[in-house]
FIGUKE-824477 format. One record per atom (N, C-alpha, C, CB): residue in three letters; atom name; x negated, z, y negated. Coordinates in pm, whole numbers. Atoms other than C-alpha are relative to their C-alpha. Glycine has a CB too. Layout:
! residues N
pt rest ALA | atom CA | x X | z Z | y Y $
...
END
This chain:
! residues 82
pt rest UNK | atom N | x -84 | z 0 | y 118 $
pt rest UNK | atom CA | x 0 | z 0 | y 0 $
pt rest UNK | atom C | x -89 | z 0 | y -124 $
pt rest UNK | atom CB | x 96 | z 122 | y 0 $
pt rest UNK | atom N | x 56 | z -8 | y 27 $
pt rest UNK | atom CA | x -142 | z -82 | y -275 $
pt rest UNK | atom C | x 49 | z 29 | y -165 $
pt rest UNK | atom CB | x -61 | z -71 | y 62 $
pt rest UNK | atom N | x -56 | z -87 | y 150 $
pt rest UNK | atom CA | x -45 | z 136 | y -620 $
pt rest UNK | atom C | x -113 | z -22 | y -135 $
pt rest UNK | atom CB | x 4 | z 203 | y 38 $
pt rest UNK | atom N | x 54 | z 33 | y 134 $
pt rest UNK | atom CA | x -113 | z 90 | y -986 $
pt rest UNK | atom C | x -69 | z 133 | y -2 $
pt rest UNK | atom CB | x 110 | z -37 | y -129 $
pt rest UNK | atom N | x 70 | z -107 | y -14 $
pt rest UNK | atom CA | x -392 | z 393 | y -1041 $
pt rest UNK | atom C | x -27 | z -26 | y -177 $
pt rest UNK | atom CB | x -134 | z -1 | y 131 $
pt rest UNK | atom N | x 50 | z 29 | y 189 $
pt rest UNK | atom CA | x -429 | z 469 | y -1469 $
pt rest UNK | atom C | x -170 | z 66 | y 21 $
pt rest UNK | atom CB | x 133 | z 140 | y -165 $
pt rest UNK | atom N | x 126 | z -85 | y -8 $
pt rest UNK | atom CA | x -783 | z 517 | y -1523 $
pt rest UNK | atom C | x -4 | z 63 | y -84 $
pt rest UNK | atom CB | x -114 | z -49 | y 5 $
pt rest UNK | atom N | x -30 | z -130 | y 55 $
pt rest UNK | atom CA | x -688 | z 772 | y -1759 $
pt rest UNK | atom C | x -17 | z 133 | y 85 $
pt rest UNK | atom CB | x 133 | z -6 | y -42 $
pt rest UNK | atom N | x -45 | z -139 | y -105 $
pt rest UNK | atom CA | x -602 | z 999 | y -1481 $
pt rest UNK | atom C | x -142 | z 59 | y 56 $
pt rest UNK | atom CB | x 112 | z -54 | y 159 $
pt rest UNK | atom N | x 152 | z -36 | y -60 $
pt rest UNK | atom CA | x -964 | z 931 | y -1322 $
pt rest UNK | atom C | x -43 | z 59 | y -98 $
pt rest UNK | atom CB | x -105 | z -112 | y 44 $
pt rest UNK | atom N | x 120 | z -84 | y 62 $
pt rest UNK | atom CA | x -1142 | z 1031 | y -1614 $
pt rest UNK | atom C | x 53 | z 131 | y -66 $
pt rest UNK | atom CB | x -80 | z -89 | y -118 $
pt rest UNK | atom N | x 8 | z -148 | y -36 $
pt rest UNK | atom CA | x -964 | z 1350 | y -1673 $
pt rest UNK | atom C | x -12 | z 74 | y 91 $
pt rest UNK | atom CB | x 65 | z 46 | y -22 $
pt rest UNK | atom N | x 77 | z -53 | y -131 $
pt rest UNK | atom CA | x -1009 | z 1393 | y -1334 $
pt rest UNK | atom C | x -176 | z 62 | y 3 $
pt rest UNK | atom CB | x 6 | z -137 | y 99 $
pt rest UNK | atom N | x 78 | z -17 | y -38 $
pt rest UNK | atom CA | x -1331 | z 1358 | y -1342 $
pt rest UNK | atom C | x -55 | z 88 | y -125 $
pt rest UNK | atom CB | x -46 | z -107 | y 55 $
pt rest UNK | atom N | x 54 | z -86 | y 122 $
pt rest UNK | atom CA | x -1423 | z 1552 | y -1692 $
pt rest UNK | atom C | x 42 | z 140 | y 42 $
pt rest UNK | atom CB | x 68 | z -45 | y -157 $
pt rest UNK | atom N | x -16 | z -179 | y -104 $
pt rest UNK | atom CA | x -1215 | z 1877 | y -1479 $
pt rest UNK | atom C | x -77 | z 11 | y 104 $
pt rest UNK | atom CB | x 153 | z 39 | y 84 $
pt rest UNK | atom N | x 113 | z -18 | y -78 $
pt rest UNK | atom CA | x -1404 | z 1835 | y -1220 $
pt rest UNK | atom C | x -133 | z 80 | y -46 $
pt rest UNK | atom CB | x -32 | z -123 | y 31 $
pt rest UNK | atom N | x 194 | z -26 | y 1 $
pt rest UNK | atom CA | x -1772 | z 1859 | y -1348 $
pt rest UNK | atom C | x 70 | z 140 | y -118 $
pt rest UNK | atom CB | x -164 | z -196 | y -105 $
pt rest UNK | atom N | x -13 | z -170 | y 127 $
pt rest UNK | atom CA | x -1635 | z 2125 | y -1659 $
pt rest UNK | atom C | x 38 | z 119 | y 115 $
pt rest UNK | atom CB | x 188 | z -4 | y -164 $
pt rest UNK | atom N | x -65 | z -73 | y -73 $
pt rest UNK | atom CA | x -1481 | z 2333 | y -1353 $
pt rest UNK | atom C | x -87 | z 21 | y 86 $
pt rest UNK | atom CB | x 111 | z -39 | y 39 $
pt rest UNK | atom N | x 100 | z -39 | y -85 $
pt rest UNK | atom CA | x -1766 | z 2309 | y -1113 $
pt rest UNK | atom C | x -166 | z 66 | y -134 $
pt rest UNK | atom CB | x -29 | z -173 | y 120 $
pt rest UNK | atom N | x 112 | z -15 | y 105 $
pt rest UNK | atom CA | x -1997 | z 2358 | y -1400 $
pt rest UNK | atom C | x 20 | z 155 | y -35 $
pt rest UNK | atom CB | x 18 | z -111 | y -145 $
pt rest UNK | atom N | x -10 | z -122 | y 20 $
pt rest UNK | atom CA | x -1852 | z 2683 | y -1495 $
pt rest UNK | atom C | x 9 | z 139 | y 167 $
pt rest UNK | atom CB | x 137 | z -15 | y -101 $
pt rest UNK | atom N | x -17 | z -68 | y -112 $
pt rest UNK | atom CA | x -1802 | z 2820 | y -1128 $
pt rest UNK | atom C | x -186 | z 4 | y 64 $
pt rest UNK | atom CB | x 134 | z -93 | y 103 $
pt rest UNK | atom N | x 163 | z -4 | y -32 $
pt rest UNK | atom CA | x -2197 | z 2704 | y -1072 $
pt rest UNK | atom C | x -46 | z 122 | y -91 $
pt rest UNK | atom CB | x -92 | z -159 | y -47 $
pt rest UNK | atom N | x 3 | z -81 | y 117 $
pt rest UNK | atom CA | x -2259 | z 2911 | y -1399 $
pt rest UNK | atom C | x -3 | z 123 | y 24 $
pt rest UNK | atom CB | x 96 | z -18 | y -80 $
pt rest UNK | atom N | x -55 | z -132 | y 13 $
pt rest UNK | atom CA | x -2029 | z 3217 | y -1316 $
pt rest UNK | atom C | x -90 | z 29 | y 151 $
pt rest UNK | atom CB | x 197 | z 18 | y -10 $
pt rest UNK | atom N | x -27 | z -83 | y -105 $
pt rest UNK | atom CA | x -2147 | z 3257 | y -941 $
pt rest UNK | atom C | x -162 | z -46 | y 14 $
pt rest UNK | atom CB | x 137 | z -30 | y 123 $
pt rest UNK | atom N | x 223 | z -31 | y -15 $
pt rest UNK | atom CA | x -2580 | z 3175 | y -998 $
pt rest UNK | atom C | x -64 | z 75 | y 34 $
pt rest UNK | atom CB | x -93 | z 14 | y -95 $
pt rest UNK | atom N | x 80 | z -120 | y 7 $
pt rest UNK | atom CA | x -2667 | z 3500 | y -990 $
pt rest UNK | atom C | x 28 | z 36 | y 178 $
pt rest UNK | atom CB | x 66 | z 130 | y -135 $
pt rest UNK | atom N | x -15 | z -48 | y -170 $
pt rest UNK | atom CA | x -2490 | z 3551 | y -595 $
pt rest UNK | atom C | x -55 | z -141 | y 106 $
pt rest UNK | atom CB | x 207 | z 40 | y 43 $
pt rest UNK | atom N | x 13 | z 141 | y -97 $
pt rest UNK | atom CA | x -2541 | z 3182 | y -458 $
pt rest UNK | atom C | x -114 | z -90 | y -113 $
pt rest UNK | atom CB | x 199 | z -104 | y 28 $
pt rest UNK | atom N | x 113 | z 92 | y 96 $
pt rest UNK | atom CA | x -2856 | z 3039 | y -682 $
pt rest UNK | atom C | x -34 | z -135 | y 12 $
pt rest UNK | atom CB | x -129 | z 47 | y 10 $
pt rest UNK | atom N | x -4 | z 169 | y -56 $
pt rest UNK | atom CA | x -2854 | z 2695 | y -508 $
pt rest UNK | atom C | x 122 | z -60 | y -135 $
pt rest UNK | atom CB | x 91 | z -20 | y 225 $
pt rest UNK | atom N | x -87 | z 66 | y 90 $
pt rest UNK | atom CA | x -2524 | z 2627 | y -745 $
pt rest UNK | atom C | x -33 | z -23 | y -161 $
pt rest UNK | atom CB | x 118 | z 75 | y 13 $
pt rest UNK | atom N | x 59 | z -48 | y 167 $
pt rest UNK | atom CA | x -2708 | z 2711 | y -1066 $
pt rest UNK | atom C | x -67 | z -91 | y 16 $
pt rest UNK | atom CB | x -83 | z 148 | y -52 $
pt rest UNK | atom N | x 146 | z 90 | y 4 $
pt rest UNK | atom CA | x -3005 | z 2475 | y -967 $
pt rest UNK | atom C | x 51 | z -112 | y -91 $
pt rest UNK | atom CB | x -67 | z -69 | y 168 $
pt rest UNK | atom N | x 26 | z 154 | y 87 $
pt rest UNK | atom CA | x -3075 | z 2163 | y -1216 $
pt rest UNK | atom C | x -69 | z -35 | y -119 $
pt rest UNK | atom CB | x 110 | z -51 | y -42 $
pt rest UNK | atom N | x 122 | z 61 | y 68 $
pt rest UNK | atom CA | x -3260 | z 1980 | y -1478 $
pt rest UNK | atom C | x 70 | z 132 | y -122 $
pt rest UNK | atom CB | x -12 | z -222 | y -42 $
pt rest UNK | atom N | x -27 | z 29 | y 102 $
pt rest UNK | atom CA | x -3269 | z 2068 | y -1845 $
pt rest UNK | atom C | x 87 | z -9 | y -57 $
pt rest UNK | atom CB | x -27 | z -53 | y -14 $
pt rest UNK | atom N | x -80 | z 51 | y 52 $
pt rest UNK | atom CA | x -2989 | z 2010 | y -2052 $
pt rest UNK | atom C | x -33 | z -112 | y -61 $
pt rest UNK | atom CB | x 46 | z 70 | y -59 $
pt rest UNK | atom N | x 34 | z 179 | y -38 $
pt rest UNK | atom CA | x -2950 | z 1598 | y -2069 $
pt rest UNK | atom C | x 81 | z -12 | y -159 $
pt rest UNK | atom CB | x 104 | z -109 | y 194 $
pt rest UNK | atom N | x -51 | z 64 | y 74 $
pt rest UNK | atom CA | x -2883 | z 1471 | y -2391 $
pt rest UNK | atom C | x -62 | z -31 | y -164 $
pt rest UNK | atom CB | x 110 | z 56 | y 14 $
pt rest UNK | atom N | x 100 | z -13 | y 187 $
pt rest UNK | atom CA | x -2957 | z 1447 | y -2826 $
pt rest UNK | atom C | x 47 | z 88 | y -8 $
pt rest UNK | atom CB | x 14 | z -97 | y -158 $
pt rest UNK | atom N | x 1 | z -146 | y 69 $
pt rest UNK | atom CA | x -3013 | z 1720 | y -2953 $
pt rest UNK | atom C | x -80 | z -8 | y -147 $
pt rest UNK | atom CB | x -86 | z 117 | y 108 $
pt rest UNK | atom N | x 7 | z -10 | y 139 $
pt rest UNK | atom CA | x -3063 | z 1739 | y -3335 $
pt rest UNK | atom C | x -14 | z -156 | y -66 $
pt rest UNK | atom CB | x -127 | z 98 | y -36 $
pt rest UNK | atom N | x -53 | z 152 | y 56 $
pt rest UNK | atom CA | x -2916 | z 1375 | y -3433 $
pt rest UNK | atom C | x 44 | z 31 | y -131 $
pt rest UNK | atom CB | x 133 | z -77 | y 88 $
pt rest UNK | atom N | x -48 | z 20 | y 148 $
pt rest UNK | atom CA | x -2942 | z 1383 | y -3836 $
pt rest UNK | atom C | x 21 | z -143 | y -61 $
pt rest UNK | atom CB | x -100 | z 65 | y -89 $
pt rest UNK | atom N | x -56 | z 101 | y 59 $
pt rest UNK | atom CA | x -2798 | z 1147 | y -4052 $
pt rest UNK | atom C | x 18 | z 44 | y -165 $
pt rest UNK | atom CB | x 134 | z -33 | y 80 $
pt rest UNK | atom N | x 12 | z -46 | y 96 $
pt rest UNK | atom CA | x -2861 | z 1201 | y -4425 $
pt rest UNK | atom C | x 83 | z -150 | y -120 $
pt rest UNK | atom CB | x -168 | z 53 | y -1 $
pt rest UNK | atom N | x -30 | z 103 | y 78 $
pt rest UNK | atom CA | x -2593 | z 924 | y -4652 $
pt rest UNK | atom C | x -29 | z 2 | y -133 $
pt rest UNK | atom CB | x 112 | z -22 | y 11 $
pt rest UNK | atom N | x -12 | z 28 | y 173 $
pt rest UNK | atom CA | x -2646 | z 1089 | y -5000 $
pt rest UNK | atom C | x 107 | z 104 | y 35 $
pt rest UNK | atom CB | x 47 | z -182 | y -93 $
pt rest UNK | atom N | x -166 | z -135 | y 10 $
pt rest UNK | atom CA | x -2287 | z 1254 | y -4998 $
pt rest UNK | atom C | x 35 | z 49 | y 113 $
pt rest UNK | atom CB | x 165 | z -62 | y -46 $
pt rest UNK | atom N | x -62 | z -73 | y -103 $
pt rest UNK | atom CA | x -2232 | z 1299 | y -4662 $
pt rest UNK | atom C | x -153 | z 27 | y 115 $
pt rest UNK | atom CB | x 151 | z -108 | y 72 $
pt rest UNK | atom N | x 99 | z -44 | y -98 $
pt rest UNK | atom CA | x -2487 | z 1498 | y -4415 $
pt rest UNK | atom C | x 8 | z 17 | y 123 $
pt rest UNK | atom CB | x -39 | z 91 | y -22 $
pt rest UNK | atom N | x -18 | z -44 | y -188 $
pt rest UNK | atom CA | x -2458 | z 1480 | y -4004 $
pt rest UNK | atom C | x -91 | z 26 | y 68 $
pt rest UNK | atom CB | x 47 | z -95 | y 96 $
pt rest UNK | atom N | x 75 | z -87 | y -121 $
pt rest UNK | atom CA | x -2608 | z 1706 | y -3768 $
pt rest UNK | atom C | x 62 | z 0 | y 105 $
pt rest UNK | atom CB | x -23 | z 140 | y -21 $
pt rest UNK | atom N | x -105 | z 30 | y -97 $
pt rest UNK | atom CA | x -2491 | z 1610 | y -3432 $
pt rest UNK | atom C | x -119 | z 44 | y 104 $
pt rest UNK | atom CB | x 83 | z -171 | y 5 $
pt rest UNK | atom N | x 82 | z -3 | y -154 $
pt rest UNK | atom CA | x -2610 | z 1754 | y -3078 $
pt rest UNK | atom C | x 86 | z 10 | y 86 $
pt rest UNK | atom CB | x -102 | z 115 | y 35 $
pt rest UNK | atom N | x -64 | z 55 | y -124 $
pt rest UNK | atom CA | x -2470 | z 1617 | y -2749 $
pt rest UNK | atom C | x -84 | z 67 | y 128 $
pt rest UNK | atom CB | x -8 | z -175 | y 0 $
pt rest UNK | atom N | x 25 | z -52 | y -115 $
pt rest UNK | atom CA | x -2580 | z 1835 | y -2439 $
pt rest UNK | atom C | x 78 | z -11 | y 74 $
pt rest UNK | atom CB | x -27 | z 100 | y 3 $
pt rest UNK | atom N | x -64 | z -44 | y -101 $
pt rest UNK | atom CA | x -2484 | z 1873 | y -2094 $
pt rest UNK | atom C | x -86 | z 40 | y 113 $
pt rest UNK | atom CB | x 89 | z -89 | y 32 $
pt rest UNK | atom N | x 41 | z -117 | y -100 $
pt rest UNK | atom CA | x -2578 | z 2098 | y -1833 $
pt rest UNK | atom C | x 53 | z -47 | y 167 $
pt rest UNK | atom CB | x 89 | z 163 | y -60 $
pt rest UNK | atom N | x -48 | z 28 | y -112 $
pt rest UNK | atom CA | x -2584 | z 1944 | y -1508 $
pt rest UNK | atom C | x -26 | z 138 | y 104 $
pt rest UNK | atom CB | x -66 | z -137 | y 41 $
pt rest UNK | atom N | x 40 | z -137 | y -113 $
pt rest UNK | atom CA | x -2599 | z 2217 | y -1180 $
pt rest UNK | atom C | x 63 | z -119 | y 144 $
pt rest UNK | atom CB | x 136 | z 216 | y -36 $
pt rest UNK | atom N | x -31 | z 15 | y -98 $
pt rest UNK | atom CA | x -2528 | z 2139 | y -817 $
pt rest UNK | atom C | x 170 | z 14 | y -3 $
pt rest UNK | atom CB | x -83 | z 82 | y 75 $
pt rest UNK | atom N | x -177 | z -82 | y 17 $
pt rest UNK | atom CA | x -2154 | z 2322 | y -859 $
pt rest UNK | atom C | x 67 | z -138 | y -54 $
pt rest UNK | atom CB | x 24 | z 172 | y -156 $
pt rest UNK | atom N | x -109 | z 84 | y 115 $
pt rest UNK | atom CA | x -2072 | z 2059 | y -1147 $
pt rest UNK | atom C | x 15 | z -149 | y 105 $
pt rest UNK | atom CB | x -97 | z -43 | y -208 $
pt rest UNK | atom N | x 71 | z 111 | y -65 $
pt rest UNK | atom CA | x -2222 | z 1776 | y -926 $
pt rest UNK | atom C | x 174 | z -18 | y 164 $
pt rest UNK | atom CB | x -232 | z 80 | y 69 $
pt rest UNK | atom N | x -115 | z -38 | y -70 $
pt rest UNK | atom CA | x -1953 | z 1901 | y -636 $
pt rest UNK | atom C | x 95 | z -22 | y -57 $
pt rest UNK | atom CB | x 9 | z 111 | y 33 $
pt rest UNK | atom N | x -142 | z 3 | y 97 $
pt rest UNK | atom CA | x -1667 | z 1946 | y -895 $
pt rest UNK | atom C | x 13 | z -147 | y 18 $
pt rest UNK | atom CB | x -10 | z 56 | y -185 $
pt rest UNK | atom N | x -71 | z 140 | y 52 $
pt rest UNK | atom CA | x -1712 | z 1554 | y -996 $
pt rest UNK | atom C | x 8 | z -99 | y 133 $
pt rest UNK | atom CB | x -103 | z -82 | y -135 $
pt rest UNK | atom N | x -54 | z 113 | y -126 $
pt rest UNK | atom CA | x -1741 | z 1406 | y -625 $
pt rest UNK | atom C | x 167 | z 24 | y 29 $
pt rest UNK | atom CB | x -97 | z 36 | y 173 $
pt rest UNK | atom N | x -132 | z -85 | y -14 $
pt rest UNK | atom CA | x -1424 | z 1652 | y -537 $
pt rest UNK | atom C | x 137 | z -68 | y -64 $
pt rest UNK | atom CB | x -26 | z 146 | y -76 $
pt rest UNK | atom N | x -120 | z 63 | y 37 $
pt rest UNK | atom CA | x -1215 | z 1474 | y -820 $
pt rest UNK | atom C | x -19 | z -116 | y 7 $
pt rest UNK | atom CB | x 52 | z 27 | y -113 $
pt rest UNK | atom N | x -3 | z 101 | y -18 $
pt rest UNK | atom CA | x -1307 | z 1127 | y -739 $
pt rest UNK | atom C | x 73 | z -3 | y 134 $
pt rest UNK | atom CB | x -116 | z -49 | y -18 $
pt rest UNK | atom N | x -115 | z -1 | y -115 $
pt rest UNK | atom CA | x -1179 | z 1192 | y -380 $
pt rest UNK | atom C | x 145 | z 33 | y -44 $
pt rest UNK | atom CB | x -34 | z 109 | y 111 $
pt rest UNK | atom N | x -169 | z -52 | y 59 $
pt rest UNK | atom CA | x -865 | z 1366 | y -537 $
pt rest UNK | atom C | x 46 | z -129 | y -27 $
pt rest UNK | atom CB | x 18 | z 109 | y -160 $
pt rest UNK | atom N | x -19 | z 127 | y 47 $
pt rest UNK | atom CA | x -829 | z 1031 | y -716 $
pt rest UNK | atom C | x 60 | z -98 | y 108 $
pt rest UNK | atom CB | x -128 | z -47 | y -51 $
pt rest UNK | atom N | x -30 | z 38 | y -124 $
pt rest UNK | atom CA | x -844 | z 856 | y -418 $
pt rest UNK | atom C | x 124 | z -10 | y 107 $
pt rest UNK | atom CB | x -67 | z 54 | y 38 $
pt rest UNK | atom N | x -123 | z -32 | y -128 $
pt rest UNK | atom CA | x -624 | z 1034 | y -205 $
pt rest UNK | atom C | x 153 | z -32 | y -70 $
pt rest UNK | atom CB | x -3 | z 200 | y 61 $
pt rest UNK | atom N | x -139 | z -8 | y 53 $
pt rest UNK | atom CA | x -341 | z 1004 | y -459 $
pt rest UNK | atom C | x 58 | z -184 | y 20 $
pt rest UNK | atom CB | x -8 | z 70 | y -192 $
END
């Protein structure tokens, strides 16, 4: 059968996912340290932009872990199965 799928749905899927495994890696590091494991935080970090009148300071991080990594396979299957 083959169903119309919004890819809307995937990518809040998949943005709960990794924010949801990301915080459960986070909260439970200290008992299970494998879920905590990962790089660096991945991204810009101190992106200025100086127009004259208007001044932007922009930083884009993210915090990958094992946990979050889980979370976002987890809602691609979810996806899937629906």
């Amino acid at each position: 059968m083959n169903r119309y799928r919004n890819p809307w749905l995937l990518i809040l899927l998949v943005i709960t996912g990794f924010v949801l495994g990301g915080l459960i890696g986070t909260s439970l590091g200290t008992t299970l340290p494998f879920l905590s494991y990962g790089p660096d935080p991945l991204g810009i970090q101190n992106f200025e932009v100086n127009l004259g009148l208007i001044y932007l300071n922009l930083t884009f991080l993210i915090r990958v872990n094992v946990a979050s990594l889980i979370g976002l396979f987890l809602a691609v299957i979810i996806f899937k199965k629906m």
